[in-house]
C-alpha positions in Angstrom: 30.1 -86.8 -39.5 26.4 -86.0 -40.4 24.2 -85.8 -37.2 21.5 -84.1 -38.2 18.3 -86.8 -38.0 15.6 -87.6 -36.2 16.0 -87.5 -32.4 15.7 -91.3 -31.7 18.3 -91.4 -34.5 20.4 -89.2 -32.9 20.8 -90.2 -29.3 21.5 -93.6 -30.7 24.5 -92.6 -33.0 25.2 -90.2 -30.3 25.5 -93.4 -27.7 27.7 -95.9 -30.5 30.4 -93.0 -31.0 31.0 -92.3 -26.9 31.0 -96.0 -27.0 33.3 -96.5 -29.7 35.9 -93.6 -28.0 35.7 -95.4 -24.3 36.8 -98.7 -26.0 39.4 -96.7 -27.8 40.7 -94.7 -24.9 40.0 -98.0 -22.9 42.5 -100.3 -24.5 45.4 -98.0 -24.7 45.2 -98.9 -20.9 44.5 -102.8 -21.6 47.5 -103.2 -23.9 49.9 -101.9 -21.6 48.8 -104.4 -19.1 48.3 -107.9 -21.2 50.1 -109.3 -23.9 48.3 -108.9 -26.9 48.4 -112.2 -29.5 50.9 -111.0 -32.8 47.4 -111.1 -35.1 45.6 -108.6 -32.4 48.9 -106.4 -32.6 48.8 -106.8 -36.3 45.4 -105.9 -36.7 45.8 -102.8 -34.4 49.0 -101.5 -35.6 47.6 -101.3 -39.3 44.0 -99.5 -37.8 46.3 -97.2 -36.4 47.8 -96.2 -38.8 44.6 -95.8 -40.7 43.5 -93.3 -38.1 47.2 -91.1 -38.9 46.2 -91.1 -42.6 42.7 -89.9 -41.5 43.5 -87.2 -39.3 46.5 -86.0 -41.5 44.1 -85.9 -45.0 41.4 -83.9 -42.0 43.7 -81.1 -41.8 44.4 -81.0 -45.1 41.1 -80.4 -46.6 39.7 -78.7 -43.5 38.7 -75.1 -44.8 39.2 -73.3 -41.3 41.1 -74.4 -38.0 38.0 -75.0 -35.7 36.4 -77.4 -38.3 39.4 -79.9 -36.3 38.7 -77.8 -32.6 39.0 -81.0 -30.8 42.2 -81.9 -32.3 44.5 -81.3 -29.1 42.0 -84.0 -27.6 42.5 -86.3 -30.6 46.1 -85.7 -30.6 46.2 -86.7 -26.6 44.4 -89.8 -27.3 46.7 -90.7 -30.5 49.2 -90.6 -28.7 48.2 -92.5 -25.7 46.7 -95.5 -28.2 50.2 -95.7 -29.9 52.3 -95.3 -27.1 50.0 -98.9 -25.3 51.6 -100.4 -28.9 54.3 -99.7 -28.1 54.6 -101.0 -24.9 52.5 -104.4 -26.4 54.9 -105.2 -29.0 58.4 -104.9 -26.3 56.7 -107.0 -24.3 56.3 -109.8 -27.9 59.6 -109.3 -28.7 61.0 -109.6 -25.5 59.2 -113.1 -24.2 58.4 -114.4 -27.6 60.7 -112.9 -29.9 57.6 -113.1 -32.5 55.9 -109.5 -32.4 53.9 -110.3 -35.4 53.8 -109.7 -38.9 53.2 -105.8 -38.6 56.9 -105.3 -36.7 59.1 -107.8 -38.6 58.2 -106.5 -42.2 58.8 -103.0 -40.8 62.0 -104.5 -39.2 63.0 -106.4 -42.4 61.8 -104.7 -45.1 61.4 -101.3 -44.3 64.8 -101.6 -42.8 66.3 -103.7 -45.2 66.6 -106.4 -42.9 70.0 -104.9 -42.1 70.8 -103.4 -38.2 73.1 -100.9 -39.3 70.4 -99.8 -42.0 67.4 -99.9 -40.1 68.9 -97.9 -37.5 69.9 -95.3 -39.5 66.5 -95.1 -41.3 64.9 -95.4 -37.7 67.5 -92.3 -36.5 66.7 -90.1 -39.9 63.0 -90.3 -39.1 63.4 -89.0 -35.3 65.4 -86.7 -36.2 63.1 -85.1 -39.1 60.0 -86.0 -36.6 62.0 -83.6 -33.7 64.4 -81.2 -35.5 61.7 -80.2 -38.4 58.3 -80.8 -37.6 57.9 -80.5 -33.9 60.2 -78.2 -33.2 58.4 -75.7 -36.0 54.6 -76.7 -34.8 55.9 -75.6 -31.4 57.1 -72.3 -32.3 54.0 -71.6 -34.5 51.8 -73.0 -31.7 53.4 -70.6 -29.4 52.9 -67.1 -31.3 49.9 -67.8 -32.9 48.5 -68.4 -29.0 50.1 -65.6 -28.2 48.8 -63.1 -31.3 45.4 -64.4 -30.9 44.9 -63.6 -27.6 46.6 -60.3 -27.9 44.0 -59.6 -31.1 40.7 -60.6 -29.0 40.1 -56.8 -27.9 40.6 -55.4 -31.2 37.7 -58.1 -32.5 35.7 -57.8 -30.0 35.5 -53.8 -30.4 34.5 -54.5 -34.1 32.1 -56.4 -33.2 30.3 -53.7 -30.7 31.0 -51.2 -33.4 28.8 -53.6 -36.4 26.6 -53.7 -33.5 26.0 -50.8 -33.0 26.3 -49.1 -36.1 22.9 -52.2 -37.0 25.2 -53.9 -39.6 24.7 -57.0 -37.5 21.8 -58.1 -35.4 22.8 -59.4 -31.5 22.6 -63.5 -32.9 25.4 -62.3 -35.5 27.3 -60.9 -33.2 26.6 -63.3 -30.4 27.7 -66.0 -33.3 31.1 -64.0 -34.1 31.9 -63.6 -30.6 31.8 -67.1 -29.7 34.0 -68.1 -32.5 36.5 -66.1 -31.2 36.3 -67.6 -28.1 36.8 -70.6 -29.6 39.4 -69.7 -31.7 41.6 -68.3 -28.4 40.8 -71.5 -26.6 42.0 -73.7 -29.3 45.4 -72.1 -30.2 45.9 -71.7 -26.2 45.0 -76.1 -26.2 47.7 -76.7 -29.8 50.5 -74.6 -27.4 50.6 -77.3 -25.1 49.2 -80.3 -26.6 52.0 -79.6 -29.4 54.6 -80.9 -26.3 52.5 -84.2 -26.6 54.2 -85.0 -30.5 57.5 -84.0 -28.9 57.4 -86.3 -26.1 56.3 -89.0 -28.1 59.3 -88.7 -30.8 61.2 -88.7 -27.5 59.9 -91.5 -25.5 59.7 -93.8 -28.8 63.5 -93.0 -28.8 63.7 -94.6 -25.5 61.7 -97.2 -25.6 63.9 -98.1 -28.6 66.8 -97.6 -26.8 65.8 -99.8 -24.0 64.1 -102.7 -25.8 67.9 -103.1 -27.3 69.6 -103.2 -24.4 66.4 -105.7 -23.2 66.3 -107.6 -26.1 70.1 -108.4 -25.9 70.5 -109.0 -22.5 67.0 -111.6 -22.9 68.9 -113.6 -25.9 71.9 -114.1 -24.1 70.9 -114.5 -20.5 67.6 -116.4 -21.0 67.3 -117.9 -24.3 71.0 -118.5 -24.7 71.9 -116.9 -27.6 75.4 -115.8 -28.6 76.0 -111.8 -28.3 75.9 -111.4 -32.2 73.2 -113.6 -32.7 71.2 -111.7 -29.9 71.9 -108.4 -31.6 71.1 -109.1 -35.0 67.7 -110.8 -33.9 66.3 -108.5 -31.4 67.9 -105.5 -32.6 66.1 -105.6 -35.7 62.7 -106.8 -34.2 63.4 -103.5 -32.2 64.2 -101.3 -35.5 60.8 -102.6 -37.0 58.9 -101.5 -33.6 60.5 -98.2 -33.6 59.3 -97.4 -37.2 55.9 -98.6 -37.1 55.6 -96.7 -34.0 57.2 -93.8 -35.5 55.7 -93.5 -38.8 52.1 -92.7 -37.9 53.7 -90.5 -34.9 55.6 -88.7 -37.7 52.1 -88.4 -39.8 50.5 -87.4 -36.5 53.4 -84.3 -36.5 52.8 -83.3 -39.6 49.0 -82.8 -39.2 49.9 -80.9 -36.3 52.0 -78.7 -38.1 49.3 -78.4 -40.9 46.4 -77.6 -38.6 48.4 -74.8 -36.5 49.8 -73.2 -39.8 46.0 -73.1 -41.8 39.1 -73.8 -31.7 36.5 -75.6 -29.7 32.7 -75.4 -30.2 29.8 -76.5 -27.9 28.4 -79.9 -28.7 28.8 -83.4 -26.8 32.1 -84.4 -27.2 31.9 -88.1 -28.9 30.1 -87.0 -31.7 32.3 -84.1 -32.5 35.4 -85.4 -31.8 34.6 -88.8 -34.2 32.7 -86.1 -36.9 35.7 -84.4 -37.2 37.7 -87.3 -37.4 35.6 -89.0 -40.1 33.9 -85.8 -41.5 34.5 -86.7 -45.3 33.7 -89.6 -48.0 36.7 -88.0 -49.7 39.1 -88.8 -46.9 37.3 -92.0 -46.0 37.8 -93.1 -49.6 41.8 -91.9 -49.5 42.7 -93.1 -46.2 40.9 -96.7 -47.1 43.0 -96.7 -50.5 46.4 -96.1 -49.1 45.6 -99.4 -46.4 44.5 -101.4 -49.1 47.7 -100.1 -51.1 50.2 -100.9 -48.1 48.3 -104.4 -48.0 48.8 -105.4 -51.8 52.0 -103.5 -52.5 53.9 -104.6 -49.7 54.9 -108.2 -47.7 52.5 -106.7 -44.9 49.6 -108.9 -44.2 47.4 -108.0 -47.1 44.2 -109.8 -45.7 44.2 -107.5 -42.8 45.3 -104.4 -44.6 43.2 -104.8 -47.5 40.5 -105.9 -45.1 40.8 -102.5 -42.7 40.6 -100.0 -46.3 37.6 -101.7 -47.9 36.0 -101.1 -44.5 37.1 -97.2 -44.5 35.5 -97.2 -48.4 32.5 -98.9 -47.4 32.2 -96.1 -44.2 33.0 -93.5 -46.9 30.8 -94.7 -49.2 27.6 -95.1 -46.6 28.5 -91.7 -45.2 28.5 -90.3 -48.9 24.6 -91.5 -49.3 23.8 -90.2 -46.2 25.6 -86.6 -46.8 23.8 -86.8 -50.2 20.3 -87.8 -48.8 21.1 -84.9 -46.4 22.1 -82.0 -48.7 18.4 -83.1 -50.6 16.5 -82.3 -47.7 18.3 -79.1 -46.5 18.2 -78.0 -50.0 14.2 -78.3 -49.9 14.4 -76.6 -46.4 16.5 -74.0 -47.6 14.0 -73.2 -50.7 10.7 -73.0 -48.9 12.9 -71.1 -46.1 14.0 -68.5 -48.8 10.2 -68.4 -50.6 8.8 -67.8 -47.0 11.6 -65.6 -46.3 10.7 -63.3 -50.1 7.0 -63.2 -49.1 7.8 -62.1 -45.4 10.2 -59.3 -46.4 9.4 -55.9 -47.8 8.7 -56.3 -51.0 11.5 -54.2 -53.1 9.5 -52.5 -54.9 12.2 -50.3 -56.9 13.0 -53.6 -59.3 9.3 -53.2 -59.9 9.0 -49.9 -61.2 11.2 -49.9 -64.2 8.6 -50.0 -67.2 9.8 -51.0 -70.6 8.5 -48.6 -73.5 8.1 -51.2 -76.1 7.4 -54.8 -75.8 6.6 -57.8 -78.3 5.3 -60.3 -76.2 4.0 -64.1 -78.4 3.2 -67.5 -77.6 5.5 -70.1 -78.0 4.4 -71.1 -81.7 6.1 -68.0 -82.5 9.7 -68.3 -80.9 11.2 -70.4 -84.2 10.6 -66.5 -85.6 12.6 -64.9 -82.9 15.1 -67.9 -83.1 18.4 -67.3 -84.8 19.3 -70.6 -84.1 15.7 -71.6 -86.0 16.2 -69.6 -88.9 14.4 -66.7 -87.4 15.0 -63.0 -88.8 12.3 -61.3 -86.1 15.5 -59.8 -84.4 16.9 -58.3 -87.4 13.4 -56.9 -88.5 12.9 -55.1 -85.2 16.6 -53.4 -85.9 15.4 -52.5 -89.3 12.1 -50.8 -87.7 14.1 -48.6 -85.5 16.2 -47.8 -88.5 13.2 -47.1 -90.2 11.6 -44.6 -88.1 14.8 -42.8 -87.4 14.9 -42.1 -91.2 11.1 -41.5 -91.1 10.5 -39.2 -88.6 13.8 -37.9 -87.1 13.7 -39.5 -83.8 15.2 -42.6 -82.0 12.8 -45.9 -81.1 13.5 -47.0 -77.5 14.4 -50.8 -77.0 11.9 -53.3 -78.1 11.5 -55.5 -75.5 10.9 -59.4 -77.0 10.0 -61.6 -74.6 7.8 -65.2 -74.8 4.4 -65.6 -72.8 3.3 -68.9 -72.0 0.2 -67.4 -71.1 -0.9 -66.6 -74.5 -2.5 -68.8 -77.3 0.5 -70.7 -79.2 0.2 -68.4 -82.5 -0.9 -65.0 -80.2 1.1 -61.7 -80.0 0.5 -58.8 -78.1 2.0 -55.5 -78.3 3.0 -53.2 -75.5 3.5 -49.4 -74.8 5.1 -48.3 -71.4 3.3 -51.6 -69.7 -0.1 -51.5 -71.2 -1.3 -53.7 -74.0 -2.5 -51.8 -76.8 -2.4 -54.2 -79.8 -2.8 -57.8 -80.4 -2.5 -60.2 -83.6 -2.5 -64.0 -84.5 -0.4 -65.8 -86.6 -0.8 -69.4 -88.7 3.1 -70.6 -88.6 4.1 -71.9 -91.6 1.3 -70.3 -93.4 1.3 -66.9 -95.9 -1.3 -63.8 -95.4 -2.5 -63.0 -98.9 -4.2 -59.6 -99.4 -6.5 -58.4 -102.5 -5.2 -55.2 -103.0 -8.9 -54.4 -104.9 -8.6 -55.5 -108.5 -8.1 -58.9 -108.3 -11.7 -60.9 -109.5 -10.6 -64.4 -108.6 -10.9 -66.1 -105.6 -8.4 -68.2 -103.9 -9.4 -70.6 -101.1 -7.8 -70.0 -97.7 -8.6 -69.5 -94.0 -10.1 -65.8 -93.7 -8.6 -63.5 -91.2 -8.1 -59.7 -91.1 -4.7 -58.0 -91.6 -3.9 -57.0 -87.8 -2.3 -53.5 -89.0 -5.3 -52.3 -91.2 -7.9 -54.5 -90.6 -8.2 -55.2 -94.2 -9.9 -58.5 -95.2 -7.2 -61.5 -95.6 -7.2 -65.1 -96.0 -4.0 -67.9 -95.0 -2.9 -69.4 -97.5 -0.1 -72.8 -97.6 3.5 -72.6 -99.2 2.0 -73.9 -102.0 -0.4 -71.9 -102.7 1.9 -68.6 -102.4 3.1 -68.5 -106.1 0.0 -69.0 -107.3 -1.6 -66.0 -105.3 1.0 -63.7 -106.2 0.7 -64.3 -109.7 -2.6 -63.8 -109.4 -2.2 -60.5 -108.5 -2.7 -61.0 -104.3 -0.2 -59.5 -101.4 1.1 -62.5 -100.0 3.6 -61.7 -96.9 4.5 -64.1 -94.6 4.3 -64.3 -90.9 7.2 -61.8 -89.7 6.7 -59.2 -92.3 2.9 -59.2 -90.4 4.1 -58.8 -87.2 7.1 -56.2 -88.0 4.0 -54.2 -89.8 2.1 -54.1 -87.3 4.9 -52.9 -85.1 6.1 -50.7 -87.1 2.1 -49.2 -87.2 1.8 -49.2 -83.3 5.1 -47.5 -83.2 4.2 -44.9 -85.7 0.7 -44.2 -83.7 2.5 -43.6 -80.2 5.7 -42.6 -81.3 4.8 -38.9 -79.7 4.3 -40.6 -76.0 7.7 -42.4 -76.3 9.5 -39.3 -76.9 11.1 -38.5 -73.6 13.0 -35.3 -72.0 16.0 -37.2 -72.0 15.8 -38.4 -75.6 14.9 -34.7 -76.5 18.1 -33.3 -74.7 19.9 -36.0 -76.7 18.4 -35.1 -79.9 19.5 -31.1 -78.7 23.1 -32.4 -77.8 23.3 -34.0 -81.4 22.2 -30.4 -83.1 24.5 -28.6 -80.7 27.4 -30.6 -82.1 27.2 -28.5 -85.6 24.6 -25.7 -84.9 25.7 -24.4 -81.4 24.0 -21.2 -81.5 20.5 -21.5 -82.5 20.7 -24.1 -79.9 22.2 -21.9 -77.0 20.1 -19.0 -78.3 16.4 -21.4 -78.0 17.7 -23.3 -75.1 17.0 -22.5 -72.1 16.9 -18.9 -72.8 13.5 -19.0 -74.6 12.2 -22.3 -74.2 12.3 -24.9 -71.6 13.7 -28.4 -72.2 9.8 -29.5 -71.4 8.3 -27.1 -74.0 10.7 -28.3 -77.0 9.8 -31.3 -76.0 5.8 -30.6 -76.6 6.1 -29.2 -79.7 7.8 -32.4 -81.2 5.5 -34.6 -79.7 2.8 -32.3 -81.6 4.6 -32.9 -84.6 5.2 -36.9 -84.0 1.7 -37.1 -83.0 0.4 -36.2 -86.2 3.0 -38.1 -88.7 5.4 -35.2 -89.4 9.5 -35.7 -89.4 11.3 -33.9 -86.8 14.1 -34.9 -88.8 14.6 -31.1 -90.0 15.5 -30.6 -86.8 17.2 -27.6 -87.2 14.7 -25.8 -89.2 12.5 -26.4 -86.2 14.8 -24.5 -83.6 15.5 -21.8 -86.2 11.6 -21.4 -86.5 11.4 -21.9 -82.5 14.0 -18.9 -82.2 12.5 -16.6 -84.1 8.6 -17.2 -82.6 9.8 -18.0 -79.2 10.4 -14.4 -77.9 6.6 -13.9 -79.0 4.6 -16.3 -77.6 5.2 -19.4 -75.7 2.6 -21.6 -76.2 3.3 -24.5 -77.8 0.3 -25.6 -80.0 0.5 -22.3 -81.5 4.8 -22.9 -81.9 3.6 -26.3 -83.8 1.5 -24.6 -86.2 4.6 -22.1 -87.2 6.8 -25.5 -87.2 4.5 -27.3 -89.6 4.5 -24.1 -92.2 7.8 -23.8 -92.3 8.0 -27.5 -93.1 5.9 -27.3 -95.5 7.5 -28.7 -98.3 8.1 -31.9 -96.6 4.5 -32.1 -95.3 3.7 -31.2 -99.2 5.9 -34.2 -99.9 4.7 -36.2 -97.7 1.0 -36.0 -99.0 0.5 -35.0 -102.2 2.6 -36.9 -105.0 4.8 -34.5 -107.3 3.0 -34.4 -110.4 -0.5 -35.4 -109.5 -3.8 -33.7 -108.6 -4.7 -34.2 -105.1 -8.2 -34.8 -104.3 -9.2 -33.2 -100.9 -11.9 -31.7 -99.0 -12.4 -28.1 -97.9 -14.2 -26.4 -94.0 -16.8 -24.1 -94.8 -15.8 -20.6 -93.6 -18.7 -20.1 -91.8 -17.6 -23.5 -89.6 -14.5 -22.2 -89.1 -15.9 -19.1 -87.5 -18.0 -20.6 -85.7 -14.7 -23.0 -84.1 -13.0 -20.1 -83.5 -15.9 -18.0 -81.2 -15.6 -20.9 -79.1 -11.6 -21.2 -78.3 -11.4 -19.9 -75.2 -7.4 -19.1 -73.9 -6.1 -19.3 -70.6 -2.6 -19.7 -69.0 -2.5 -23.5 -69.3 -3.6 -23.2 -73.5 -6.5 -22.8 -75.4 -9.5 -25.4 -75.4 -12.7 -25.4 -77.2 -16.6 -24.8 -76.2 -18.1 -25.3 -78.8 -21.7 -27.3 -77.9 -21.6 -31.3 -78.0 -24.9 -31.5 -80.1 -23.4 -28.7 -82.6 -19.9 -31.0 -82.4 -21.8 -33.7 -83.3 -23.7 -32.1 -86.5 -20.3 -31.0 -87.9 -18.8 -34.3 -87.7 -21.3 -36.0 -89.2 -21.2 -33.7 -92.1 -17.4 -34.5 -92.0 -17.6 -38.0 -92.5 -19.7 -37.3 -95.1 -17.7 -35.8 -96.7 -14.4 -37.9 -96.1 -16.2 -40.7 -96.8 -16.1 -39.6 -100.4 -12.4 -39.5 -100.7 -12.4 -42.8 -99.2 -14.6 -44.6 -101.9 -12.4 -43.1 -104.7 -9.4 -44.6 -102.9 -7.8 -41.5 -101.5 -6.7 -40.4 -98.2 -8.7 -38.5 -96.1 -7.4 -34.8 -96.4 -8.9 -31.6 -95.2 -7.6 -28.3 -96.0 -8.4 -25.3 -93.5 -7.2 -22.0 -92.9 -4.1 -22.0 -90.5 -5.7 -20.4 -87.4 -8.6 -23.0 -87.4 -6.4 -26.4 -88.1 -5.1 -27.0 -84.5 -8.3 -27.0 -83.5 -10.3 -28.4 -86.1 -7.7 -31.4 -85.4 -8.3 -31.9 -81.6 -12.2 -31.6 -82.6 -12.4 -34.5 -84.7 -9.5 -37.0 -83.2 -12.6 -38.9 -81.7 -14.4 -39.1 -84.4 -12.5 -39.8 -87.4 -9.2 -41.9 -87.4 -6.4 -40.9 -88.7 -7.7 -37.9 -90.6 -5.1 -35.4 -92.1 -5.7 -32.1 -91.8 -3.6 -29.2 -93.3 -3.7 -25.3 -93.7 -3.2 -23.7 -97.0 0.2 -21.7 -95.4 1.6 -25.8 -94.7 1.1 -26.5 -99.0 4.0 -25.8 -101.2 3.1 -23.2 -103.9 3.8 -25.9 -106.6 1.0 -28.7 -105.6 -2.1 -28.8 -107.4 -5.6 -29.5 -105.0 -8.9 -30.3 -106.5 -11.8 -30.0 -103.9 -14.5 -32.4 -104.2 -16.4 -31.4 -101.3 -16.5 -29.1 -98.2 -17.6 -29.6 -94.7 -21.0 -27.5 -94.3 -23.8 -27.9 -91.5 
């Protein structure tokens, strides 16, 4: 039964339950002494057997033993109340001869209204009450006393051990010792108190017994009846006794014998002992059905029966609102105890340092995009982008993260490397980018915007006004081709950072498979793990496949043995890949427009390497830096206005350098050395760098 309320509530439900058990415990003793009206026995037989269908559907659904601790207690009382019946209804039958409605259905209808068959129905339930039930309960009673006592040292040495070894704190083991206590205490109680459901089956064989002989000798010696008459009428009134006596004392049994085959805890005792009683809607609602049952399905009284389960359902059903409004507010307890408990603890700090390499983060106009279920193909394009760089470059994207911020704008993306934002876009949903690719003279109308990946001038333009751009001669791509663009361009830019050690032993492993010994020849005998692992990133960094993977380790062996730096490994790397570097930059068949270093620069860069153990770095003044730059742009700028990508050509012990030098000043210029150009491309230099 639910006591936890405020404390006025408390001490007063407190006060109506050790109330309600005195008046119970108190008329066991007032029945045996005055003769109760039939009605009053009526009414008391059926509430008691109410109370046997309560307690046996108890031990049914209790989950552990010491959720019924009190039972010997309730068991004592039980039988107390019934045996008071008992004595209540002889006295009826034997100065009346009308015991009420309760006893003469049992007597007539339950036993047939026949002596020979109401006595033999009376003798079968005794006997399965004593031979089956109690004397089982007993025995179980008796060793499980006797095996729980004998286990208390072996528990309470686990408990000192968890103790000790800090797997429990002292309230944990304080908690565990006292339940064992209890649990020793209660199976010592059900030993004994099991001898009170065997003397009941017994003494309500007497009492049957002896209101027969009564009853006879009262119908022929006072009320004049003949022998026959006298047995027939009393014997049955004495049947029906028996059996309503005897049926809840047999449902009494067999709730012992549950409850011992599945302890007492510290709390007043009426409260306890009626909250265990009536701990449940559940049982409330079953116990109340089976009255209400009895009352409708049977000749007993169904005013009174039907009366006595409506009451239990109407308990059940107020105790279910009040378990309900009770679970609410421990629930809301429970959560601000667990948020006060997350910011008092340690923060766990390990979950926190797991950093995704890639993520896709976008505002929640965007999700119909990553939305199979929408029509969405965002997923698939992000499996074609890691398809696409694998055949690109040579190596393996990590997992792109997708993931929806309701922190961003509706139509906002951002783009994340190992944690840190380093690209951004916005979308129009439902809307088309279209481009001018630079030849097109008419204008369309649209909402200008800038192509995220490029920069490049744009406008949005509706669904309907997408076939008309295109066959105007615009670019028109829709909303996830942008963003997998983009993507695929912040990939392709930091694609050398995401290469790891471990995806660089995986990438070894894979060549090991069909090239074994360049692989056990380079590594580790030549070259660390660490330093193969530099010299593709090199290579990544600046856009060249690593694909040819085992033309690198065959140019790693042979150069390895010689030198171990690694910018200087890349350059050897990148000459013998030349043709696909030729490939790559200047079309088969055409004359590629590029722009020259004056010797006297490169000179002058390479006076001012200066090598140590770590590598080589430049110091070459910031004002001179400066003034060859600037004549750098100038010149790439010229390549730029014919439409052609920027393209230096240096010799090959200057282009590492010459690289590094102008990373911060020109974006995503190509630089190459005449040893890294196939003998079959054809150059035109339209300018060289000079200052």
């Amino acid at each position: 039964m639910p006591t936890k309320s405020g404390t006025g509530t408390k001490s007063k439900i407190f006060n109506a339950y050790d109330v309600g058990l005195a008046l119970y415990l108190l008329s066991a003793f007032v029945f045996m002494i005055i003769t109760l009206p039939p009605t009053i026995l009526d009414i008391c037989l059926a509430f008691n057997m109410a109370i046997a269908f309560t307690i046996l559907f108890n031990t049914l659904f209790a989950k552990e033993v010491l959720d019924m601790s009190y039972y010997p207690t309730i068991l004592l009382f039980t039988t107390i109340f019934r045996i008071s019946l008992n004595v209540s209804s002889t006295k009826l039958i034997l100065t009346t001869g009308d015991p009420g409605n309760v006893v003469r259905t049992f007597g007539q209808y339950v036993g047939g209204n026949d002596l020979i068959v109401g006595a033999i129905v009376f003798i079968i339930i005794l006997i399965v009450q004593m031979v089956v039930i109690n004397k089982g309960s007993e025995r179980v009673s008796e060793v499980t006393a006797r095996f729980t006592l004998d286990a208390m040292p072996g528990k309470q040495m686990a408990i000192d051990a968890d103790l000790n070894t800090g797997a429990i704190d002292d309230q944990e083991a304080k908690r565990r010792r006292e339940k064992i206590q209890e649990e020793s205490t209660f199976f010592g109680s059900m030993d004994g108190a099991v001898k009170y459901v065997k003397g009941d089956t017994v003494a309500g064989l007497l009492i049957t017994g002896i209101n027969v002989i009564g009853g006879i000798a009262m119908g022929v010696l006072r009320r004049g009846m003949s022998m026959g008459d006298a047995l027939s009428e009393y014997t049955i009134l004495t049947i029906g006794d028996g059996l309503v006596g005897s049926i809840p004392s047999l449902l009494i049994s067999l709730s012992t014998g549950i409850l011992v085959t599945k302890g007492a805890k510290q709390a007043d005792f009426g409260p306890t002992l009626v909250g265990q009683v009536m701990s449940s809607a559940k049982v409330m609602y079953m116990a109340g059905a089976v009255i209400i049952f009895l009352g409708i399905a049977t000749p007993l009284n169904p005013i009174i029966f039907v009366s006595i389960g409506a009451a239990f359902i109407v308990g059940g059903r107020m105790m279910q609102n009040q378990v309900e409004q009770e679970q609410i507010e421990v629930a809301a307890e429970t959560e601000e105890e667990v948020g006060a408990e997350e910011i008092r603890k340690p923060e766990n700090v390990v979950s926190l340092l797991n950093v995704d390499p890639i993520e896709l983060e976008f505002g929640y106009g965007i999700i119909p995009l990553a939305d199979v279920n929408q029509g969405g193909d965002l997923l698939d394009r992000v499996v074609m982008i890691r398809r696409q760089i694998a055949l690109e470059l040579g190596t393996v994207v990590p997992i792109i993260r997708l993931r929806d911020n309701i922190q961003l704008n509706p139509n906002q993306y951002i783009i994340k490397i190992k944690g840190i934002q380093v690209a951004e876009g916005e979308i129009l949903f439902d809307h088309y980018m279209a481009m001018n690719p630079g030849y097109v003279e008419e204008e369309i109308a649209g909402i200008p915007t800038f192509e995220p990946s490029f920069h490049l001038p744009a406008l949005w333009i509706t669904e309907g006004q997408r076939e008309r751009a295109e066959s105007m001669g615009y670019t028109v791509v829709d909303p996830p081709s942008i963003i997998a663009t983009h993507l695929t361009e912040v990939i392709r830019t930091h694609i050398s950072e995401l290469l790891t050690r471990q995806d660089t032993q995986n990438l070894v492993n894979n060549l090991k498979e069909s090239n074994p010994s360049v692989v056990e020849e380079l590594v580790p005998k030549l070259l660390g793990l660490g330093e193969v692992q530099k010299v593709l990133q090199n290579l990544l960094q600046e856009g060249i496949s690593i694909r040819d993977l085992l033309t690198i380790f065959e140019t790693l062996a042979d150069y390895g043995a010689t030198t171990r730096d690694t910018d200087i490994l890349t350059e050897y790397c990148r000459q013998a890949l030349k043709r696909a570097i030729s490939a790559r930059y200047f079309p088969s068949g055409e004359v590629t427009s590029v722009v020259t270093l004056d010797p006297a620069i490169e000179q002058e860069i390479m006076n001012s390497v200066k090598q140590t153990e770590q590598g080589a770095y430049l110091t070459l003044a910031p004002d001179r830096t400066k003034t060859i730059m600037t004549a750098a742009q100038r010149e790439v700028k010229k390549l730029e206005d014919l439409g052609k990508s920027p393209i230096v050509i240096t010799s090959p012990i200057v282009r590492i350098y010459f690289k590094k030098l102008s990373e911060d000043y020109i974006k995503d210029l190509i630089v190459i050395s005449y040893n890294e150009i196939d003998s079959s491309v054809e150059l035109q230099s339209i300018g060289m760098i000079s200052a």
